[in-house]
C-alpha positions as a Python dict, from the first residue, in 0.01 Angstrom:
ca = {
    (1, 'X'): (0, 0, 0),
    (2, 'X'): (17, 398, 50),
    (3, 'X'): (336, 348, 206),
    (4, 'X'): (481, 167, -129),
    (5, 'X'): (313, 383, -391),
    (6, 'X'): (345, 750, -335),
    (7, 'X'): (177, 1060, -469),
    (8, 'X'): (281, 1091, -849),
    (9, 'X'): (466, 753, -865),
    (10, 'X'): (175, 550, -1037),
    (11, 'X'): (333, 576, -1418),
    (12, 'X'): (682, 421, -1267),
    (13, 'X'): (535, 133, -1091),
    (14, 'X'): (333, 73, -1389),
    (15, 'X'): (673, 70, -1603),
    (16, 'X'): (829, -174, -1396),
    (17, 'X'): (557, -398, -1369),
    (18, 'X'): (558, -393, -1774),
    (19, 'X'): (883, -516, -1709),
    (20, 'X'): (843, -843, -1512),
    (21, 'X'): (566, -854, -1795),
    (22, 'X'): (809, -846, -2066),
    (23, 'X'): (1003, -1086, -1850),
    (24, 'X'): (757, -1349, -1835),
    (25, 'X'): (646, -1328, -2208),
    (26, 'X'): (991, -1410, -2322),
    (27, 'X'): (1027, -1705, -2037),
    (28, 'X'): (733, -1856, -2148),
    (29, 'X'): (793, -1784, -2559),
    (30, 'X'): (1153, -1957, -2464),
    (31, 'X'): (994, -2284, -2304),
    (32, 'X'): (756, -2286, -2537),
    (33, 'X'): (1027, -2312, -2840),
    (34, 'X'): (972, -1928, -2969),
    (35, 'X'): (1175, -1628, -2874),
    (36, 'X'): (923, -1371, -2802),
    (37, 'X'): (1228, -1102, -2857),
    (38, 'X'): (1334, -1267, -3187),
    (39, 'X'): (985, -1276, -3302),
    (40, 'X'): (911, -907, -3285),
    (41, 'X'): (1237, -822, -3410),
    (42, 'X'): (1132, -1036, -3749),
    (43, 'X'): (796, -816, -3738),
    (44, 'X'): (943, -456, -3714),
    (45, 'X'): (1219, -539, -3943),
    (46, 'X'): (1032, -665, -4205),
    (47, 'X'): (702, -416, -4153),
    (48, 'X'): (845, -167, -3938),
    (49, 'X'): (1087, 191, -3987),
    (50, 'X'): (1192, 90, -4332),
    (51, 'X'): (1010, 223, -4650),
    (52, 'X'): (964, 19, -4995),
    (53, 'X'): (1304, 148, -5086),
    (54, 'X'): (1508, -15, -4779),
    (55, 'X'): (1565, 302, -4584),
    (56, 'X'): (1399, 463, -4219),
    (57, 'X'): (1070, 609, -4281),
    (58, 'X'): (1019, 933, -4121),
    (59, 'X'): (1089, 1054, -3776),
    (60, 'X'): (999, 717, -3597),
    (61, 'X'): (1256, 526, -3786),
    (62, 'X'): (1528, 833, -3737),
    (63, 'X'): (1463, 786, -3328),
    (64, 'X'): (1441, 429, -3345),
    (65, 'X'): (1809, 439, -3514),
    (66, 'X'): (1925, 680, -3237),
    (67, 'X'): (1840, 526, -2970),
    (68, 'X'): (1900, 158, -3028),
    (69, 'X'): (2226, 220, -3117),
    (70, 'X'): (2374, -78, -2969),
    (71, 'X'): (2158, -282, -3182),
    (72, 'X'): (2025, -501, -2910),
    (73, 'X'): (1664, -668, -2984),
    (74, 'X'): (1359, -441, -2937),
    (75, 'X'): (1221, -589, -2629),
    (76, 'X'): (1543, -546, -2426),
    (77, 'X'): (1599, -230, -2570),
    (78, 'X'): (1229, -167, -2407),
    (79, 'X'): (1311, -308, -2090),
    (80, 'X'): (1578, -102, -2088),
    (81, 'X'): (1380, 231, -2135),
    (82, 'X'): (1154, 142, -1935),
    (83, 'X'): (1327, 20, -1597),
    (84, 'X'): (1570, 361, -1697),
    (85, 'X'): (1249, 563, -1663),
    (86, 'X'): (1113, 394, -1335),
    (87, 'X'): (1464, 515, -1187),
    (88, 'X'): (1447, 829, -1237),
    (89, 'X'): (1121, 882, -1192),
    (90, 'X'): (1121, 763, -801),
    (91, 'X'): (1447, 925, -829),
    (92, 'X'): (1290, 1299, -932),
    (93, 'X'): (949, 1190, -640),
    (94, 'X'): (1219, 1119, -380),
    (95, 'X'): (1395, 1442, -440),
    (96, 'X'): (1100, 1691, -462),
    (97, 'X'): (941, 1493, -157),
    (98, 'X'): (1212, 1605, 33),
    (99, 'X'): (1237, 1958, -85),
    (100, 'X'): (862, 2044, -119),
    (101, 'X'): (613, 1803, -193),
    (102, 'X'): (617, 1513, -475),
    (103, 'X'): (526, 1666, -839),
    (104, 'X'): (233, 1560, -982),
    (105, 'X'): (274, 1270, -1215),
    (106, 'X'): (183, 1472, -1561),
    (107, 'X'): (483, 1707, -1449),
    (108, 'X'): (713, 1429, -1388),
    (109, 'X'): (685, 1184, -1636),
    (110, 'X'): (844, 1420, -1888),
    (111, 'X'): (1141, 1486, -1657),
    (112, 'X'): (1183, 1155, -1610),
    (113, 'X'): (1164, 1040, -1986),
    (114, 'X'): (1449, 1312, -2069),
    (115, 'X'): (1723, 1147, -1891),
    (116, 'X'): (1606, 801, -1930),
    (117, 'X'): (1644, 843, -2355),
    (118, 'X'): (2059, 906, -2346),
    (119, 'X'): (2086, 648, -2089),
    (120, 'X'): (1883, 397, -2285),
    (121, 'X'): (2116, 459, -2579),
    (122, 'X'): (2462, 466, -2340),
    (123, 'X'): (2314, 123, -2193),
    (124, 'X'): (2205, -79, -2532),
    (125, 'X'): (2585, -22, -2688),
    (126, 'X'): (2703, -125, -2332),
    (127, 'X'): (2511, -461, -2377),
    (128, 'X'): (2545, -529, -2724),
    (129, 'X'): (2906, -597, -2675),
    (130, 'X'): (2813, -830, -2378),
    (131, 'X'): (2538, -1100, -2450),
    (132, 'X'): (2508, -1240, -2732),
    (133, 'X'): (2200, -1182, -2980),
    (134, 'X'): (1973, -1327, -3296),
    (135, 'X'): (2077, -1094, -3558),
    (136, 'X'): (1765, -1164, -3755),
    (137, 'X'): (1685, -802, -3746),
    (138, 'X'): (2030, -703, -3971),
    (139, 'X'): (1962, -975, -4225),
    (140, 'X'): (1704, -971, -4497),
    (141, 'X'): (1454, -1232, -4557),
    (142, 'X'): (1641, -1344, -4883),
    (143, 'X'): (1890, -1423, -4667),
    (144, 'X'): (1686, -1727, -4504),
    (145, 'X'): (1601, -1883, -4779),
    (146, 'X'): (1791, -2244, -4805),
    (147, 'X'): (1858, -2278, -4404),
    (148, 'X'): (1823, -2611, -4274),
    (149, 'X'): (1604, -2633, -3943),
    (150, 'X'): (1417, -2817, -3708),
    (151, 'X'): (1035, -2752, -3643),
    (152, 'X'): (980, -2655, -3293),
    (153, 'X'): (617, -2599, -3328),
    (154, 'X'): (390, -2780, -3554),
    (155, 'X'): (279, -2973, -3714),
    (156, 'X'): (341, -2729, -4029),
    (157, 'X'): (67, -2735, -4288),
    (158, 'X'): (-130, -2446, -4495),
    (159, 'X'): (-317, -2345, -4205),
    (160, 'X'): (-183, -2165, -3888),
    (161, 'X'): (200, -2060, -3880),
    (162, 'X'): (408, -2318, -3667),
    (163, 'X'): (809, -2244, -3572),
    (164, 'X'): (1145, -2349, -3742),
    (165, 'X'): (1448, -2322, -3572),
    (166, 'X'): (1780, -2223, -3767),
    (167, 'X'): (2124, -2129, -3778),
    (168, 'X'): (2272, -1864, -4018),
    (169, 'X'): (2598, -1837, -4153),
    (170, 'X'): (2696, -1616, -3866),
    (171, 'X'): (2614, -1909, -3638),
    (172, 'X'): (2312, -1681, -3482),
    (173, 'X'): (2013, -1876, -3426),
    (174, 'X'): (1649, -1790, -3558),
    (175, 'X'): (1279, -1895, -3447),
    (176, 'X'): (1078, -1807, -3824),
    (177, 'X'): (720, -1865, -3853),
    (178, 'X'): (654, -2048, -4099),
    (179, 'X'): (435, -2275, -4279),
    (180, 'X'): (474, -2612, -4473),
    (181, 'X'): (508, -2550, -4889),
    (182, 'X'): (183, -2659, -5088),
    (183, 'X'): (115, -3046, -5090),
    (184, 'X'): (360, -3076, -4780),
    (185, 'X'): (256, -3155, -4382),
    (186, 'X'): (560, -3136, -4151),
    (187, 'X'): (579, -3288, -3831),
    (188, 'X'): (706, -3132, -3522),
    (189, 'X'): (1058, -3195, -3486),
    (190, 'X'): (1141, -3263, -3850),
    (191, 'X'): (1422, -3092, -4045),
    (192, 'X'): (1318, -2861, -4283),
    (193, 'X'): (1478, -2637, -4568),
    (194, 'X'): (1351, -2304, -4587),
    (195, 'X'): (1231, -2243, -4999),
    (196, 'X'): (1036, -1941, -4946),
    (197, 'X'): (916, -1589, -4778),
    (198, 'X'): (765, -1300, -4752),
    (199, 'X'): (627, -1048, -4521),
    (200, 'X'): (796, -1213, -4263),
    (201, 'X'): (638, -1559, -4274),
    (202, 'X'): (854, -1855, -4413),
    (203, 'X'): (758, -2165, -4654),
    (204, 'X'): (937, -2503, -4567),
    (205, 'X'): (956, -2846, -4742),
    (206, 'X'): (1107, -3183, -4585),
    (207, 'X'): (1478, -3135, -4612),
    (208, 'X'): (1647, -3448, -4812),
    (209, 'X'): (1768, -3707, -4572),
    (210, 'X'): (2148, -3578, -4663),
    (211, 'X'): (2112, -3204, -4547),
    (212, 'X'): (1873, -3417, -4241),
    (213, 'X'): (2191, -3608, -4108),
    (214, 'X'): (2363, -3272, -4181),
    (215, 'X'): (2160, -3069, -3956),
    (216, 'X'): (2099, -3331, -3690),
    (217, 'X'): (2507, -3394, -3659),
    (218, 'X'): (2537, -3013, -3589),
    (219, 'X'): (2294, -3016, -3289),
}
């Protein structure tokens, strides 16, 4: 184990395991019938850098803007920061083992962090024009209101929030939580119309057999 983790490289390994972390949360949110991704992107867009009046609040929101540039969801956006500052910060170890001695980690977490910001940015435009991604962060949630879906986790009652699954007009698809509208339970697997929402959770009733056969022709 000394061989693997040198003096002052602690704080890398640590990023990278966050990483297979981050990894395995959205594998298992996917298999479960969530997006773990999509999820926190409906959380921070509806309670996150944005005042009462629609725009950034404060410095957070102005860095958040700068450096997700490409638009790409938050998690990969911090899998991308984070495996950027792993790199260089074996990268920076490697090089002062070689000259000196390795820095201590205080000293180079810093010097790893400031090249690992641009290149998070240069990265996250790169990859927004290359996979394809839930826009649900870029739409409002007015703009929900009246999608057809399918409940992927539920029942959905007045209790606990369950899932629907939908496509908006852009053809991107959303995992909402959501719950079923007073006086309605909804089975899993039932197709739902979305009639309500706020702070990002969702109300749903039974969609009408019509917009059912609608929904279920469109996969």
């Amino acid at each position: 184990m000394d061989s693997i983790i040198q003096p002052g490289t602690a704080p890398f390994w640590v990023a990278l395991l966050v990483v297979v972390g981050l990894g395995l949360v959205e594998l298992v949110s996917v298999l479960l019938g969530l997006s773990a991704s999509g999820l926190l992107d409906d959380s921070i867009g509806h309670h996150g850098h944005h005042g009462p009046d629609g725009h950034e609040a404060g410095l957070l929101g102005g860095w958040m803007s700068w450096l997700n540039a490409g638009g790409v969801p938050i998690l990969v956006l911090a899998v991308i920061l984070l495996s950027a500052f792993a790199v260089f910060g074996f990268a920076i170890q490697g090089l002062a083992a070689g000259l000196l001695r390795p820095l201590p980690a205080i000293a180079a977490m810093p010097l790893a962090l400031g090249p690992a910001l641009p290149v998070t940015r240069w990265l996250s435009r790169g990859i927004a024009r290359v996979i394809p991604r839930d826009e649900t962060s870029a739409l409002s949630q007015a703009d929900f209101i009246g999608l057809v879906g399918t409940v992927t986790i539920g029942p959905l009652d007045q209790g606990h929030p369950g899932a629907v699954r939908v496509k908006d007009r852009y053809d991107n698809i959303h995992t909402l939580r959501a719950k079923a509208a007073p006086g309605h339970r909804i089975e899993t697997g039932a197709v739902v119309v979305i009639v309500d929402g706020s702070d990002g959770l969702f109300q749903a009733i039974p969609a009408p057999q019509e917009l059912g056969s609608v929904d279920s022709s469109r996969g």
